[in-house]
C-alpha positions in Angstrom: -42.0 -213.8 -68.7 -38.8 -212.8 -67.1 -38.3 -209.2 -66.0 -36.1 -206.9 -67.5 -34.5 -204.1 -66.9 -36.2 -202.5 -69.7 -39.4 -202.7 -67.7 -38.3 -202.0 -64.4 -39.9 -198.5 -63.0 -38.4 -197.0 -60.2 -40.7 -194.7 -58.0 -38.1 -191.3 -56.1 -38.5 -188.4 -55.3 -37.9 -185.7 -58.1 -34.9 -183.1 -57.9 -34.3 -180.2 -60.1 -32.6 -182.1 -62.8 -35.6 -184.0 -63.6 -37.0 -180.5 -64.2 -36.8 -180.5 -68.1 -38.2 -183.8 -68.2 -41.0 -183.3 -66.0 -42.0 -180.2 -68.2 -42.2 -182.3 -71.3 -44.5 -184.6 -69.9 -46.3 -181.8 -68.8 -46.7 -180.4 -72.2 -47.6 -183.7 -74.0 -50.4 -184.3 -71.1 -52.3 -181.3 -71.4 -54.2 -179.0 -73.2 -53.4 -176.3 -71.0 -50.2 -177.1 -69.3 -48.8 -175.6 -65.8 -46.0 -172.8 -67.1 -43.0 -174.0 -66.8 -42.7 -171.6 -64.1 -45.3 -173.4 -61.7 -43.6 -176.7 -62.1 -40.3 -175.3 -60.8 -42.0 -173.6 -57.7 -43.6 -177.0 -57.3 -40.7 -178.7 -57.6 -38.8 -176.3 -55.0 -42.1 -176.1 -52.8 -43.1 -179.5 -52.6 -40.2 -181.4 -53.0 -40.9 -183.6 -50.1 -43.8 -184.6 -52.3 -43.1 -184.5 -55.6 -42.0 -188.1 -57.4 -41.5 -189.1 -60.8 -41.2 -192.1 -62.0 -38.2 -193.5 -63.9 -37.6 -196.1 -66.6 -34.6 -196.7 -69.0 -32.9 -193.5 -66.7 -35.7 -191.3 -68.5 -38.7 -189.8 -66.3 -41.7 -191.2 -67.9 -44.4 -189.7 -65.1 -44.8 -187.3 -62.3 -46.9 -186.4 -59.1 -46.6 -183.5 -57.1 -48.7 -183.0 -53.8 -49.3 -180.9 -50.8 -50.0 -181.4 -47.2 -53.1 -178.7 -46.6 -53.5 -177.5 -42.9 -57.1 -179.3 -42.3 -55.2 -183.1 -42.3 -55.6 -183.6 -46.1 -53.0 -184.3 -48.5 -53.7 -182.3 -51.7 -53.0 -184.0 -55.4 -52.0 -181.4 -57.2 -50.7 -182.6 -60.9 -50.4 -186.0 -62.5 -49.1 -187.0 -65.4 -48.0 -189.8 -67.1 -46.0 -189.8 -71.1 -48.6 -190.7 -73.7 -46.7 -194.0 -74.2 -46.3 -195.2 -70.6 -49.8 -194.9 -69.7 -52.1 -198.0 -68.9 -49.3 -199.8 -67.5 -49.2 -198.8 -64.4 -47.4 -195.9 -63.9 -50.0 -193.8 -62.5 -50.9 -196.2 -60.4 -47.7 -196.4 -58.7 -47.0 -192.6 -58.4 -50.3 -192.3 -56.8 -49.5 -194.9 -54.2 -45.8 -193.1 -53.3 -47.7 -190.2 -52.7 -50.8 -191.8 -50.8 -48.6 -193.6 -48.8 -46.6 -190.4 -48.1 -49.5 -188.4 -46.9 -50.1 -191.6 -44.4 -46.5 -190.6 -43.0 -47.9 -187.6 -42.1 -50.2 -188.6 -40.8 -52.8 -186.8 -43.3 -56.8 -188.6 -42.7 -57.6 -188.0 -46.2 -56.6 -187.2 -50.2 -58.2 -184.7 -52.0 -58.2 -183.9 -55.6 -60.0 -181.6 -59.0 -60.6 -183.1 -62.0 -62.1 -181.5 -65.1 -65.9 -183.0 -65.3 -65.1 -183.7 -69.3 -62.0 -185.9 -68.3 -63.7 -188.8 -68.1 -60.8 -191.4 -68.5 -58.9 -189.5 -65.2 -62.1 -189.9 -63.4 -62.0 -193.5 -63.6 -58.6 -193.9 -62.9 -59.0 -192.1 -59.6 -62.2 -193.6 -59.0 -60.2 -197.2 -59.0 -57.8 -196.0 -56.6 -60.9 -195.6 -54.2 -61.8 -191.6 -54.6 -65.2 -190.3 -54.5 -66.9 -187.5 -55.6 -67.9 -185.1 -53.4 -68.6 -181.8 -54.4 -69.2 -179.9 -57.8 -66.7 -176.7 -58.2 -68.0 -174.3 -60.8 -65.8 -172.8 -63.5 -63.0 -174.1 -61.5 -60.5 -173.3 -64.7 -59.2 -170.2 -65.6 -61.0 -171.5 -69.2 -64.4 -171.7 -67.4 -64.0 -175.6 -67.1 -66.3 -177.3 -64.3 -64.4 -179.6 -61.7 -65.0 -182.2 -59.8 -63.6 -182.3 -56.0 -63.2 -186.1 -55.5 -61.8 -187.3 -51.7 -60.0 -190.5 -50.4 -59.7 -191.6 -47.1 -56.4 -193.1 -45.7 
């Protein structure tokens, strides 16, 4: 099968006028999504790592981290549109900001993930986290987390 530009998915660094986008996807990801407002300090904060993914000129995905003083890299959001997902896209987000964290020269990747999100679990599981800790009612809705660690 011969590629084509419809399914060619570019990997940059987000700017502010992905903003509007990013939010959507935001919105159609989660139950409780960031505010709006969040996502633009993140985007302003973090913009060194913060990358969406682009297809068809139309952000279809997003990941936003942050270098943490102790030599981790923290994943702080991921998401991926409803339709774009098992094809890849997280996967490649999650590298671009993995291998960004390397740059730094950041030893590890941590992340928190709901313990009822089973099908994120996996997914970070196969990029080679671990579970390592238990955080109770880490959610402002009383949700459990999981605090799951890779090392670069």
């Amino acid at each position: 099968m011969r590629k084509t530009e419809e399914n060619v998915i570019i990997i940059r660094k987000a700017s502010p006028s992905d903003f509007a986008q990013i939010v959507k996807i935001e919105n159609l990801s989660f139950e409780k999504p960031y505010p709006p407002a969040l996502i633009l300090s993140l985007l302003y904060l973090h913009s060194d790592l913060f990358y969406v993914a682009v297809a068809n000129n139309e952000v279809i995905g997003y990941v936003v981290g942050a270098k943490k003083g102790n030599g981790h890299g923290h994943v702080i959001s991921i998401a991926v549109k409803p339709e774009w997902r098992r094809r890849g896209v997280g996967t490649k987000l999650m590298e671009a900001l993995l291998n960004a964290f390397k740059e730094r020269g950041l030893k590890a990747a941590i992340l928190e993930v709901a313990t009822s999100n089973r099908e994120a679990i996996a997914f970070y599981k196969a990029l080679g986290f671990e579970k390592i800790d238990l955080m109770k009612k880490y959610y402002p809705w009383g949700e459990d987390a999981y605090v799951m660690i890779k090392k670069l």
